[in-house]
C-alpha positions in Angstrom: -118.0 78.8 162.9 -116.5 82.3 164.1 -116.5 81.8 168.0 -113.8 84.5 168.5 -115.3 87.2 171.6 -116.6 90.9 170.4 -114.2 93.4 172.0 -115.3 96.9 173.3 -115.1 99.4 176.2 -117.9 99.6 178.2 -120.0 102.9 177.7 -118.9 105.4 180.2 -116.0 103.9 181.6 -113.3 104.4 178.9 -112.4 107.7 180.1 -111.2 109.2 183.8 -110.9 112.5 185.2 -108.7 113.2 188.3 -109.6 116.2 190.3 -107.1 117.0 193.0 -109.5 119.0 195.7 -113.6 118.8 196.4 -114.3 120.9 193.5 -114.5 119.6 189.5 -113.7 122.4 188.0 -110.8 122.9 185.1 -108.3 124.1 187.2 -108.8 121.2 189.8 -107.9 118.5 187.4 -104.7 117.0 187.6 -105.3 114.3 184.5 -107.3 112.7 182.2 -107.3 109.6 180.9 -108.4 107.6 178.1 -108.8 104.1 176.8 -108.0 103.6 173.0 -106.8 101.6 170.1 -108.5 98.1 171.2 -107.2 95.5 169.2 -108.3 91.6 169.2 -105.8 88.7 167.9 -108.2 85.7 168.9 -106.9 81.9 168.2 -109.6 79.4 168.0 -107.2 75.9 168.7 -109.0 73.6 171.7 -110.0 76.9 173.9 -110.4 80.1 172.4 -107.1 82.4 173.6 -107.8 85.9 172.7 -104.7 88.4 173.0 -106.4 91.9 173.6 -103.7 94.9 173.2 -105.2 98.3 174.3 -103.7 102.3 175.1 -104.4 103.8 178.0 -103.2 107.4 178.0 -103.1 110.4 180.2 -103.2 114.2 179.4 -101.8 116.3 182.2 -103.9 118.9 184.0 -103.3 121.9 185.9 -103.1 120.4 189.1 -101.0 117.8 188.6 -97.3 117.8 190.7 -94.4 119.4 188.2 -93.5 115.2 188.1 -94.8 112.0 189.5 -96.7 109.0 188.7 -100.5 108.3 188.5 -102.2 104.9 189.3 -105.2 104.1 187.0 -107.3 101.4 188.1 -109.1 98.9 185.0 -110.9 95.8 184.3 -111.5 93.2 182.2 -114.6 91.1 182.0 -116.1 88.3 180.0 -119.4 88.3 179.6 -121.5 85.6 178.2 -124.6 86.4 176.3 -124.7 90.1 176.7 -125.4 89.7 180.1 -123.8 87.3 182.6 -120.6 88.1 183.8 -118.3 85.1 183.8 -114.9 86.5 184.3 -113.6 89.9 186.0 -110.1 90.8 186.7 -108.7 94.0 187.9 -105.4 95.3 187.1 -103.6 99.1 188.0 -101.3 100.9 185.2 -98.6 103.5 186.5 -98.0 106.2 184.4 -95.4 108.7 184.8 -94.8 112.2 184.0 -91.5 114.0 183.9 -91.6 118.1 184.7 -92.2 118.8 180.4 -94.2 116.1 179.7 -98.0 116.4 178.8 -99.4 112.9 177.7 -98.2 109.6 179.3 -98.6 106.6 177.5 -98.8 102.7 178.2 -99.7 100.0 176.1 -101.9 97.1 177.7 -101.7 93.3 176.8 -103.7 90.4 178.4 -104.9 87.1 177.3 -108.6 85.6 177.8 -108.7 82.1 177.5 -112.8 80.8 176.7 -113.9 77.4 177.6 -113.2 74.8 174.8 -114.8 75.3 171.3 -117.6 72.8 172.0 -118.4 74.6 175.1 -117.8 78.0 173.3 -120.3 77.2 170.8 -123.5 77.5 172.8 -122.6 80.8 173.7 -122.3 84.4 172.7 -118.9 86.2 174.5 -117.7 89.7 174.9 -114.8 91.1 176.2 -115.2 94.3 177.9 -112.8 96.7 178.9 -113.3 99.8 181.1 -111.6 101.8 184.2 -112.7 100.8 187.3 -114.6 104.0 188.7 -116.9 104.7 191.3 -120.3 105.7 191.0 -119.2 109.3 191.1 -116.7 109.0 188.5 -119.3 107.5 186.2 -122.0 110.2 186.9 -118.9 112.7 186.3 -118.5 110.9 182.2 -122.1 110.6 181.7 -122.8 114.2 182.7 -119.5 115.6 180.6 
């Protein structure tokens, strides 16, 4: 029996837009950034250990410094039967930009470890992936 977790980006949270200033307008945004390429390498031995590899990348915008680094802010939770959260952990990327550069790229790796197979079994897991935004931020995606 396949007890490996479903992997995906929860809706509305796999992209971010930075405005520098009170106004979210074009030429107030000084990135955006994106969650892509999810990948799963899951090994079912006594616990399942999932290895989930991941791209976050960032597109400069007009109002971003000639260089410098940005700080974007993510999670990872494991939820259990579409609905109970079991597991949440919060992690921060850096990303820098030199004066040239448009798109700044990192590549993400973390492992999940699940309960043990017979525990595993009775249950339905997810791995979900996602920026960590405010309520603002999401409104911001879902109205986009």
């Amino acid at each position: 029996m396949q007890r490996c977790p479903a992997l995906a980006v929860v809706g509305g949270t796999g992209s971010y837009t930075r405005f520098i200033g009170e106004e979210k307008n074009a030429a107030d945004i000084a990135y955006e950034a994106s969650i892509s390429n999810l990948s799963l390498d899951c090994d079912q031995g006594r616990d399942v250990v999932s290895d989930v590899s991941f791209t976050i990348a960032a597109m400069r915008g007009p109002a971003l410094p000639a260089t410098g680094d940005v700080s974007l802010r993510w999670f990872v939770a494991v939820v259990r039967d579409n609905s109970e959260i079991v597991a949440k952990d919060i992690y921060d990327t850096r990303l820098h930009f030199e004066a040239d550069q448009q798109r700044a790229i990192s590549r993400e790796t973390i492992r999940q470890i699940l309960p043990t197979i017979e525990q595993a079994r009775r249950y339905d897991y997810e791995i979900l992936i996602g920026f960590q935004l405010d309520a603002q931020d999401v409104r911001y995606n879902l109205l986009r």
